[in-house]
Residue, then its C-alpha position, 0 to 999 in steps of 0.5 A: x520467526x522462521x523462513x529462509x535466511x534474510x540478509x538486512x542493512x541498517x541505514x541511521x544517522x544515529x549510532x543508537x537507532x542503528x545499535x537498536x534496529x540490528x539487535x532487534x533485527x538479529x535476535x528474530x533471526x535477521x542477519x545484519x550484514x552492515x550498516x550505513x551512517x547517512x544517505x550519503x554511503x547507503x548506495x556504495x555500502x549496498x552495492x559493497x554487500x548486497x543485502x537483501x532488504x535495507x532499513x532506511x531512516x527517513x529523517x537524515x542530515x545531509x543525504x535524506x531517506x528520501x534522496x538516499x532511495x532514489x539514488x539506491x533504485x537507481x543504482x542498485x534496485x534493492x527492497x527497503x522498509x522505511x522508519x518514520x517518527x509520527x510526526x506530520x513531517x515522518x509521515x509526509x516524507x515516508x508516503x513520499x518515499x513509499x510512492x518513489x519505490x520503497x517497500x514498506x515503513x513502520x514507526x522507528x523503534x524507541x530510543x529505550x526499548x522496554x522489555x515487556x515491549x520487546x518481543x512485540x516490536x521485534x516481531x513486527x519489524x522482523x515481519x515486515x522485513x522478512x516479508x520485503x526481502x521477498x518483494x520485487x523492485x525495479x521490474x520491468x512491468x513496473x517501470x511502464x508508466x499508466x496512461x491516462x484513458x482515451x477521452x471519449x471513454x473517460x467522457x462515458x465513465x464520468x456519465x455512469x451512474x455506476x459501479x461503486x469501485x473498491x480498491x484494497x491493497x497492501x505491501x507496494x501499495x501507496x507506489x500502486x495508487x500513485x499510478x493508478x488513482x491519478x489517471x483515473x476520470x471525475x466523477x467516477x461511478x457512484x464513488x471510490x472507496x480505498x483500503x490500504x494497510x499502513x499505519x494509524x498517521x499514514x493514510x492522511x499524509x497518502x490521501x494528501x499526496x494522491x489528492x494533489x496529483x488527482x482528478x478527484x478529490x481523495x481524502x481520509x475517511x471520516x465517520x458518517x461521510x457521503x460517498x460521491x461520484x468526484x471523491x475517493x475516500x481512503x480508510x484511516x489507518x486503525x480503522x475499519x471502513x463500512x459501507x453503511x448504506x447506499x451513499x454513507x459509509x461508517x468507521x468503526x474501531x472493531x477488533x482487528x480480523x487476521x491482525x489487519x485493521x483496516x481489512x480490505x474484505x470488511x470494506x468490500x463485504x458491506x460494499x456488495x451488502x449496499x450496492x449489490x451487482x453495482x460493485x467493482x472490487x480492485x485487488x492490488x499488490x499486497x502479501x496475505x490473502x486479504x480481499x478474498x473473502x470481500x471479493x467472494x461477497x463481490x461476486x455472489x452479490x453479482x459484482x465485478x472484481x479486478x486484480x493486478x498481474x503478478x508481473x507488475x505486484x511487488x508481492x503477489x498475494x493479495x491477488x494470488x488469493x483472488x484469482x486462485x479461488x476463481x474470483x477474478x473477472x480480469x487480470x491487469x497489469x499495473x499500467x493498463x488498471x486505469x483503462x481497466x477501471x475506467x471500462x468497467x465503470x463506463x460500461x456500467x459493472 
């Protein structure tokens, strides 16, 4: 666990979780500058210590995770990873506040922390802390928000035929989808398939919530589904989607490839297998360099990729990737990806 110093808040309604999260976050090298009891003292601690990242409980009496955000975006922008339980309520209300501008969640560490089971649990709350410090809120590019596609074109996209769009993203991308799925026309080329990385109990709540808000029918994944022109179909969390053939894709529970299961470039590496040039790969923000391999396989296979401007990602390294390994047919920023998408699919690649 190296890398420059990260300075952490820790914001728990429970004197034990806070005493939890510090100890696991100061013996992988994060410094914990403070903490906060409830929502209600989050903004003044922050903007008292101004702290690189903060954790942030989701569930609180009084002042909750998700109100606490949004009063802390508004006052003093600052990275936060959200702790969520697993239950339905957990999971709801962290898609929640992952689309309000937080940065990251992960499960709540356990009350008792086994010792076979520490150092597993620090590394990845440290990860995933560590790499939210580095993330960028609150930019101007990311306040613009996406406008919906001229009609006339949204007309034409809805009477295409193709491509297949393959959306994957990471870090930041639950806020990415939000404003992007929902502009997007129905039906859409042959189908939408979505390989956002979070957590097994994440994806369902996020595929929820974007449904609500869609033109097209967004749901989680399931073995053996149809893929359709009116549908966006979401990879659950801990499993690889596959595109199986043209019109059926397939989940498979292989070993995870670079620690990611779902991997966005399995998805997009079966997606050109089928579809051949009939293949528009969407890269959004995210840290790692997954997607490039897929959209190496996109664009042999004649396909067309696109990636996120670094202006408008909250970490650029998904799509760094692409377009560093000349992969990238357009660069777009956030707010101009659904008109991007919608060109692409009307004109047929």
């Amino acid at each position: 666990m190296t890398g420059p110093p990260v300075r952490a808040l820790v914001c728990d309604d429970s004197v034990l979780m806070r005493r939890i999260v510090t100890d696991l976050l100061t013996s992988g090298g994060v410094e914990v500058v403070g903490t906060a009891r409830d929502g209600s003292e989050l903004v003044a601690r922050v903007e008292e210590l101004r702290p690189d990242v903060v954790t942030l409980d989701v569930e609180m009496p009084g002042v909750d995770g998700i109100a606490a955000l949004r009063q802390l975006m508004r006052a003093c922008p600052t990275p936060v990873v959200m702790l969520s339980s697993l239950t339905g309520t957990g999971t709801r209300a962290t898609v929640q506040a992952l689309a309000a501008g937080a940065v990251d969640a992960l499960q709540k560490p356990p009350m008792r922390v086994e010792r076979a089971a520490w150092e597993a649990i620090r590394d990845e709350l440290v990860d995933r802390v560590r790499a939210a410090a580095a993330a960028r809120v609150g930019t101007p590019g990311q306040a613009t928000a996406p406008a919906a596609p001229p009609a006339a074109l949204a007309a034409r996209a809805r009477s295409a035929t193709a491509p297949l769009v393959v959306i994957a993203t990471s870090t930041g991308g639950p806020r990415a989808l939000h404003a992007v799925v929902p502009q997007l026309p129905s039906p859409l080329g042959v189908g939408v398939l979505i390989v956002q990385h979070m957590p097994q109990g994440f994806t369902r709540a996020l595929a929820e919530r974007l449904d609500q808000a869609s033109a097209l029918t967004v749901r989680e994944a399931a073995d053996g589904d149809e893929i359709r022109p009116d549908t966006a179909l979401i990879a659950p969390g801990g499993l690889h989607l596959e595109v199986a053939g043209p019109g059926r894709v397939r989940l498979s529970d292989a070993p995870p490839v670079g620690a990611l299961r779902p991997r966005a470039d399995i998805t997009l590496a079966t997606a050109a297998t089928a579809y051949g040039r009939r293949v528009l790969g969407v890269v959004l923000t995210g840290m790692g360099n997954d997607a490039e391999a897929g959209a190496r396989d996109v664009k042999a296979a004649g396909g067309r990729v696109l990636t996120e401007d670094e202006s408008t990602c909250v970490i650029y390294g998904m799509p760094r990737a692409v377009e560093k390994a000349g992969l990238a047919d357009a660069v777009v920023p956030l707010d101009v990806m659904p008109l991007a998408i919608t060109e692409a699919v009307a004109r047929g690649s």
